[in-house]
C-alpha positions as CSV (number, residue, x, y, z in Angstrom):
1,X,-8.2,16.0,-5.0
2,X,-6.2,16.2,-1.9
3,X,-5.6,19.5,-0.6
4,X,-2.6,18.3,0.8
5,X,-0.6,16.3,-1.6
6,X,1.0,13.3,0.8
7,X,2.8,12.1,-2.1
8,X,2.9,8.8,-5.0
9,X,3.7,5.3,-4.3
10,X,4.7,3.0,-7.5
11,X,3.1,-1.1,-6.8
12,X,3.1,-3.7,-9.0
13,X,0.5,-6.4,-8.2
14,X,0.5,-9.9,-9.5
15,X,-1.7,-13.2,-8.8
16,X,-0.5,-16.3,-9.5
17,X,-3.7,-18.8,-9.4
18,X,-2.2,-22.1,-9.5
19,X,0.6,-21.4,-6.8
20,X,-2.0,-19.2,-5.1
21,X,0.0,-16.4,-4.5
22,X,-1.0,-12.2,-4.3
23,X,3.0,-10.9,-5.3
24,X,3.2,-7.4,-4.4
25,X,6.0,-5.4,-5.6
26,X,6.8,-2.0,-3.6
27,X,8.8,0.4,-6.3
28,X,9.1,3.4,-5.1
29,X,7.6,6.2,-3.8
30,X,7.5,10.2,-4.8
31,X,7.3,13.6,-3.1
32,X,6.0,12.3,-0.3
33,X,5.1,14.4,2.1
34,X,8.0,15.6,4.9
35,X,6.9,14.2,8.4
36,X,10.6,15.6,10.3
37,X,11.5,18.8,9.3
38,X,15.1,18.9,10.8
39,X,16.5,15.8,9.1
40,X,14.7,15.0,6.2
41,X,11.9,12.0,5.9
42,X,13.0,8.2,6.5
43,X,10.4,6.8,4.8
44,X,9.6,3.2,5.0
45,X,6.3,1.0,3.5
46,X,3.7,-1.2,5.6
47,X,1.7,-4.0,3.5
48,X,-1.2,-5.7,5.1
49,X,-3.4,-8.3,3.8
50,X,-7.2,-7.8,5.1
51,X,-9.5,-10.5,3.8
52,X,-13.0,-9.9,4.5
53,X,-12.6,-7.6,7.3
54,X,-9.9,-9.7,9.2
55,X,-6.5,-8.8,9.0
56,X,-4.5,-11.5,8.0
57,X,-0.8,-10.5,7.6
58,X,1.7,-7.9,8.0
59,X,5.0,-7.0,6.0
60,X,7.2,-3.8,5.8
61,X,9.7,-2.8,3.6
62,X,13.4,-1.6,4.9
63,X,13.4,2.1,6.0
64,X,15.2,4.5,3.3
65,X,17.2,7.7,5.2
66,X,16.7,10.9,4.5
67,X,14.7,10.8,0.8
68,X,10.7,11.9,0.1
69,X,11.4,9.9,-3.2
70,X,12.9,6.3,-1.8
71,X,13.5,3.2,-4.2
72,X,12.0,0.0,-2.8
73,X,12.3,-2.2,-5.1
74,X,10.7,-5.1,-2.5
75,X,8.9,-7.6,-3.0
76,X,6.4,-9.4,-1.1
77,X,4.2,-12.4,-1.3
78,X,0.9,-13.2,0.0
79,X,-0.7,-16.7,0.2
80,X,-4.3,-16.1,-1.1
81,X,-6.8,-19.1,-2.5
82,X,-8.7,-18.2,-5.4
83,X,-11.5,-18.5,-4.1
84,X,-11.1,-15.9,-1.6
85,X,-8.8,-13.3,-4.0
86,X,-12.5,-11.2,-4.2
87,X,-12.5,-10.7,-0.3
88,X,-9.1,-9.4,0.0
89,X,-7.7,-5.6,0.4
90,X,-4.3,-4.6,0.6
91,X,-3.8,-1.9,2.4
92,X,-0.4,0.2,1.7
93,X,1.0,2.9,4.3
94,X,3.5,5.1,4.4
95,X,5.2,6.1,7.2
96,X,8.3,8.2,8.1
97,X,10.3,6.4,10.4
98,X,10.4,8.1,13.9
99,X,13.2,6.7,16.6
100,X,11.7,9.1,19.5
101,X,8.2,8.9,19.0
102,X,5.8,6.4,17.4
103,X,5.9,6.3,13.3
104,X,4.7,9.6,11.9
105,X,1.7,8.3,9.3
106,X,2.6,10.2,5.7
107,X,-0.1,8.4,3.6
108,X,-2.1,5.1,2.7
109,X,-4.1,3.5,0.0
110,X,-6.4,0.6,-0.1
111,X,-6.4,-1.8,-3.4
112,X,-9.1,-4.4,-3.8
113,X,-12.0,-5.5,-2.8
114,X,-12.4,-1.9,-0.6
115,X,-10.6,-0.6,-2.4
116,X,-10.2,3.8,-1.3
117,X,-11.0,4.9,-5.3
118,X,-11.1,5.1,-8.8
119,X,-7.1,4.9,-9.3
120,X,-7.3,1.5,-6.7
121,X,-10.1,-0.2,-7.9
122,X,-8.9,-0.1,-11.4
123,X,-5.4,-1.5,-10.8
124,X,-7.1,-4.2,-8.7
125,X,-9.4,-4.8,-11.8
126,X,-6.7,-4.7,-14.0
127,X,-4.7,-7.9,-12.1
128,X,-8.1,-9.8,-11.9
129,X,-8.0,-9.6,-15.8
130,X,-4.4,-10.3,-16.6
131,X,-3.5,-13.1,-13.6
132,X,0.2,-14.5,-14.3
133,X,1.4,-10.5,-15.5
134,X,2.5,-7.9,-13.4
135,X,0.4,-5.1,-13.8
136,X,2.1,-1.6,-12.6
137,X,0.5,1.7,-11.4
138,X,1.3,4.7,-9.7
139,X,-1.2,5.6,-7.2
140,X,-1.5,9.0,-4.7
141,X,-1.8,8.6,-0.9
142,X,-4.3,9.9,0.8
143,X,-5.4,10.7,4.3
144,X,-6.0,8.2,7.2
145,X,-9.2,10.0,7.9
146,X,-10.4,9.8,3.9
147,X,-9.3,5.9,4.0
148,X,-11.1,4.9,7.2
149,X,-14.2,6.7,6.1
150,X,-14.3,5.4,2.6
151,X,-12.7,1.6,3.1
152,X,-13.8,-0.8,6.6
153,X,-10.2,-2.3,5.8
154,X,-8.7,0.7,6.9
155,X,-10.2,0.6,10.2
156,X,-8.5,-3.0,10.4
157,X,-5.0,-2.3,10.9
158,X,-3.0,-0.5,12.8
């Protein structure tokens, strides 16, 4: 377990073989953890598509003011060939939106094929077995440090 909980971000993953699309639905997010003490978190999503160990592409969802527990409800789609769905991670982080500074990092998670643990790989095995249906699952961030050590993806993006 994390000794610091960094919080719980909702996704709801989706592959659609004959279009060849990865659809990625951010939900929401939970308790995350409070990167600006004086004015609340503005917390806002990064998505990146790492396949093999080559990042591919980079989305973010809009940046919600002053809430640890935003409501996304974004969606995002990823053009991925079957053949390469088993070499791809998708790697989610949080950050809290900074205007003075660079981004404060709150958490991330990796889901697929490195993916960061137990909670990851399962939801990624879970949309292997039911392509076409959107399969949902709340996941807890954890530390940059704890992601780069356990997932190479990590180390890919930025």
């Amino acid at each position: 377990l994390n000794e610091v909980e960094l919080g719980e971000l909702l996704l709801s993953l989706n592959y659609l073989p004959s279009a060849g699309r990865l659809n990625v639905d951010i939900i929401r997010a939970k308790q995350l953890l409070q990167t600006d003490m004086c004015q609340g978190s503005d917390p806002f999503v990064k998505v990146q598509l790492v396949t093999g160990l080559k990042l591919m592409k980079t989305k973010k969802t809009s940046c919600m003011r002053g809430t640890i527990d935003p409501c996304y409800n974004e969606s995002f789609n990823f053009r991925v060939p079957q053949e390469e769905l088993c070499e791809v991670s998708l790697v989610f982080t949080v950050y809290g939106h900074n205007v003075k500074s660079s981004n404060d990092f709150v958490g991330r998670i990796v889901i697929g094929q490195f993916s960061t643990g137990p909670q990851e790989t399962t939801h990624w095995r879970r949309l292997l077995g039911s392509q076409r249906t959107p399969v949902e699952q709340w996941h807890s961030l954890r530390s940059r440090a704890e992601c780069d050590r356990v997932s190479p993806a990590s180390l890919e993006v930025t």
